[in-house]
N, C-alpha and C positions, 0 to 999 in steps of 0.2 A: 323876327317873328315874335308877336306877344299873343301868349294866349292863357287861357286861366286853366289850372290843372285841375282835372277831375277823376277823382274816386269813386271806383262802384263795387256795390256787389251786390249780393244775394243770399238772401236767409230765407231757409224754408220752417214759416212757424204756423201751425192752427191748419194745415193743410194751404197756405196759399205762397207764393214767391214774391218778395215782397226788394222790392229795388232802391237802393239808396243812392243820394249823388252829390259828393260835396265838393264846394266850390270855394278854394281858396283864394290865394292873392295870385296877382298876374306875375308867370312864370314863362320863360323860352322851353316850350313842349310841345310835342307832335303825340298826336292818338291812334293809336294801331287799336280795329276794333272787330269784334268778331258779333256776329246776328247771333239768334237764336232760330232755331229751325224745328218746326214738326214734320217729321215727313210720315207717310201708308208704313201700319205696321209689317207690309209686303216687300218694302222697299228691299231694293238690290245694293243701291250706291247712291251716296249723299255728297255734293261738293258744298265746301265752308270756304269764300269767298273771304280775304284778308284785306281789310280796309283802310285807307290811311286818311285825316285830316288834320288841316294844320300843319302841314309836310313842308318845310323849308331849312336851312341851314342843315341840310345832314350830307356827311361827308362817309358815313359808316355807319352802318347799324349789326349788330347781333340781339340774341335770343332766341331762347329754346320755347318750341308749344308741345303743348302735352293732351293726350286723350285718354280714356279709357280701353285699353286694347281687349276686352272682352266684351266690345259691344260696337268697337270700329275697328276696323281694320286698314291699314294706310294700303293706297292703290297709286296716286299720283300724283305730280303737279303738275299748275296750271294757269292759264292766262297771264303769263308773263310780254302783254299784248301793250310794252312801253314803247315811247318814242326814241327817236334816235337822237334827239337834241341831247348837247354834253350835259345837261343843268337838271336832266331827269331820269331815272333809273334805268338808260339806255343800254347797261352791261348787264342787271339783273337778271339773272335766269337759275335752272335748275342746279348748276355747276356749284350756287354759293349755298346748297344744304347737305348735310350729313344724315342719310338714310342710314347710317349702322344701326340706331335703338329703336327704329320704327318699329317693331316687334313689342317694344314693351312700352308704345306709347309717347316715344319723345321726335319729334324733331327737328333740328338744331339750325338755325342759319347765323352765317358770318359774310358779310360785304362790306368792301369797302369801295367808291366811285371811282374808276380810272381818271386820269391828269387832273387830280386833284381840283373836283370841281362839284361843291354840295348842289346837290339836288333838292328842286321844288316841286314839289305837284297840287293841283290844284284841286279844289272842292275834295268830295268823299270818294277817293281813286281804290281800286282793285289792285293794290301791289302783284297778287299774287293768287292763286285756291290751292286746295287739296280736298282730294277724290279720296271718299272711303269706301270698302265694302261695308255695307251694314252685316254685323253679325249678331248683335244681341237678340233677343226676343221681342215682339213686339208689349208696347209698356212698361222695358226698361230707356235708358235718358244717357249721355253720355255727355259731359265737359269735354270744350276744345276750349284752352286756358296758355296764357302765358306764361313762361315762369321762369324761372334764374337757375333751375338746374339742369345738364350740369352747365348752360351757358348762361350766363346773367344778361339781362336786359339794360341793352346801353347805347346810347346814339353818339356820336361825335361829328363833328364841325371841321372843316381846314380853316375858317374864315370867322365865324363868328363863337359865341359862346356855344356849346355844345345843347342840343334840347334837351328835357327833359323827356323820359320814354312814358309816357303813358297808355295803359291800357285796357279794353272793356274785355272780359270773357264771355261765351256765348257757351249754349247747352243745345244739345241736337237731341228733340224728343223722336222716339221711334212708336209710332202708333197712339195710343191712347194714355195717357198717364195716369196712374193707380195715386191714390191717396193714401195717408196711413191706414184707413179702416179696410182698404184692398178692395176699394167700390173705384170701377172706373170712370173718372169725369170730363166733361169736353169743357169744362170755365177753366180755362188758363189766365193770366193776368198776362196783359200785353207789354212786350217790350217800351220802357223807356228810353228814349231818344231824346238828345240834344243839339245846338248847334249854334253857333257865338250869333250873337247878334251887336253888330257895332263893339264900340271896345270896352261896356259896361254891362250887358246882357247877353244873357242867355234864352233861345226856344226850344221849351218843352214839347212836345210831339210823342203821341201814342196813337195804337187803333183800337176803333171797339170802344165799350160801353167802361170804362173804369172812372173812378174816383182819383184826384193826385190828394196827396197829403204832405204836409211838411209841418217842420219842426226846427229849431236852431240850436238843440241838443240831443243827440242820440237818448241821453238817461232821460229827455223828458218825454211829454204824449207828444204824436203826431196830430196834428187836425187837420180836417178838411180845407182846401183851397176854395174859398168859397166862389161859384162860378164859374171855375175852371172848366175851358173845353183845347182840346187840342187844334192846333198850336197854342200855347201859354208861353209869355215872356216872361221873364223875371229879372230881376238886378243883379248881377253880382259884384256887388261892392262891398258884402259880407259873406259868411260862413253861412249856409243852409245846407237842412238835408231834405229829399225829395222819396217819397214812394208812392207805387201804384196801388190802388185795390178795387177789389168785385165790389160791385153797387149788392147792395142787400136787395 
């Protein structure tokens, strides 16, 4: 499997969330990717759908996700609705996670595929969800994030080069989101989305009215993509970086 590794985050500057996405040299990597969610600031329980593309050659996976526990609360997991073919996540299930620190936010998975046989899945698959109670306030926000502690993020192969773990974090809004000045607003900037096209490009995909912008240096200005409407291809056969923003 080739695919080009990508990098993202999130910076919240001037009151807006502004999304980056750089595109390296072709690497053996799979993407584990989490949405972003608004749900009623009434809401009871939110499920966060865990996403995989790119999924081939994995023999093993670990890593730990993490939330904010004073604003979610873990309840359960979910959709482990795999095939029984040996080549696909046919053993996966609840058995491979560690509920002890669900309490303070972390929860840990460790798999590896019985008779040694990597697994492939196809297009944007649902490995897995997890059901929270909502408990923050409504207009507070919670990260559901990947991270290395205390399990690090690693995939392994029986057969081929090991991929690379790549992965998107998502933020679960609860209600209406406050800005700095504590005025609440409904212009959110939309999630940026990706997705290979052939083995030299990439498509851009957003919803809703925004602007993409790009740049070939963080330190320098972004500008406008001039005519850009969603879906947008792009090359990558260089270094770019990509952000979303509100049309004035």
């Amino acid at each position: 499997m080739k695919s080009t590794m990508i990098a993202s985050s999130k910076l919240w500057i001037n009151g807006f969330v502004y999304i980056f996405i750089l595109a390296l040299n072709d690497v053996n990597a799979a993407k584990f990717s989490i949405q972003d969610q608004e749900v009623p600031g009434d809401a009871l329980t939110v499920t966060v759908p865990i996403k995989v593309s790119d999924f081939s050659d994995v023999g093993a996976m670990q890593f730990t996700l993490s939330w904010d526990p004073t604003v979610l609360s873990f309840k359960n997991l979910g959709d482990f609705d795999h095939s029984t073919l040996p080549t696909e996540l046919f053993f996966f299930g609840e058995t491979h996670f560690s509920l002890n620190a669900v309490a303070n936010g972390k929860l840990l998975c460790l798999y590896e595929q019985p008779l040694a046989a990597d697994a492939v899945l196809d297009g944007n698959a649902t490995i897995f969800s997890i059901t929270f109670d909502v408990i923050g306030a409504d207009g507070s926000s919670s990260y559901v994030r990947f991270s290395d502690e205390p399990t690090p993020r690693k995939l392994a192969s029986f057969f081929a080069q090991s991929p690379e773990f790549i992965s998107q974090n998502g933020t679960i809004q609860i209600g209406k989101r406050s800005n700095p000045s504590g005025d609440s607003t409904d212009s959110v900037i939309p999630q940026l989305s990706f997705a290979r096209d052939g083995k030299n490009g990439f498509i851009l995909s957003w919803e809703g009215d925004a602007l993409l912008y790009s740049s070939q240096d963080l330190k320098g200005a972004f500008e406008p993509v001039p005519d850009a409407v969603s879906p947008y291809r792009v090359d990558a056969l260089g270094n770019a970086f990509f952000k979303l923003g509100l049309k004035p």
